[in-house]
N, C-alpha and C positions, 0 to 999 in steps of 0.2 A: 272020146268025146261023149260027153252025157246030153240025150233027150230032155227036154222037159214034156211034161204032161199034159197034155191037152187043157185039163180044167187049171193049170198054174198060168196058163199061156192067158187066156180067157180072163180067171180075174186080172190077174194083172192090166188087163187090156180096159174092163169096168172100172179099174181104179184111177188110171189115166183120164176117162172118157168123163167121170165124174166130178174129178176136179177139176176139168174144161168149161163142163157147164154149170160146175156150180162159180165160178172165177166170171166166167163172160155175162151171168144173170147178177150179178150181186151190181147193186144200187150205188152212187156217188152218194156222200156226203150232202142233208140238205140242214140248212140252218133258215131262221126265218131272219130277217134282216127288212130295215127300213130299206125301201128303194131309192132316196134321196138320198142319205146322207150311209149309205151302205154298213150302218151301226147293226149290232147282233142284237134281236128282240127274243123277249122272252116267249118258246113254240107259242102258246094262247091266244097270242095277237095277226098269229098267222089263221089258226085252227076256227075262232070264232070271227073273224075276218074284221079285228081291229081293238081299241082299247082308247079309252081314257090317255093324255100324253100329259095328263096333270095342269097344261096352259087351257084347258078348254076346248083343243084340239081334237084330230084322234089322229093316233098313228098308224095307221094299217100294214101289219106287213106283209112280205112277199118271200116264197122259197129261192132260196139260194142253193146250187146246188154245185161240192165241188169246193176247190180252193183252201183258204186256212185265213185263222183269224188271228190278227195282231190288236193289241189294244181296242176291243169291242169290234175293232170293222174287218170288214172279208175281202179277200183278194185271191182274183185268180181264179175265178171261177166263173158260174154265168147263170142270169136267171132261167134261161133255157135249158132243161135237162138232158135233152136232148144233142147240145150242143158241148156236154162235158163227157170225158172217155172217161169209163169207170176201168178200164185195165184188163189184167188179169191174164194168163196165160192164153195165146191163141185167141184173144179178140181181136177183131178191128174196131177203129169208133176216131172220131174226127176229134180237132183242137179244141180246149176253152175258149171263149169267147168273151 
């Protein structure tokens, strides 16, 4: 039976522990989205915190985080980012909401 090497055992073990925590830090999905009518806004209207809606209005939007979009609108996700699991090997993290 073959040994392996102390320093093969080791990386090995850094490569593992790596793609843990880079899997359990990475981010959901945010899109900016009217919160009314949950249409897909263009980020600007999130970032400068609204816009011209062209009727005189303004539309302001809000991060969306998570989920997928069908014809302009988002589903399945939640404005609370906290309350979407971003995944990833070895996390934990609760339901969308």
């Amino acid at each position: 039976m073959r040994r392996l090497r102390s320093s093969t055992v080791v990386l090995g073990g850094m490569g593992v522990l790596a793609a843990t925590i880079t899997a359990c830090g990475s981010e959901p999905d945010r899109r900016c989205v009217d919160p009314l009518t949950r249409e897909e806004l263009p980020s600007y209207r999130c970032e400068s915190g609204g816009g011209s809606d062209g009727g005189g209005g303004t539309t302001r939007g809000a991060y969306y985080y998570g989920g997928s979009v069908r014809d302009k609108r988002v589903s399945g996700g939640s404005f609370d980012k906290t309350a979407v699991d971003s995944g990833g090997f070895g996390c934990s993290g609760t339901g969308g909401g």
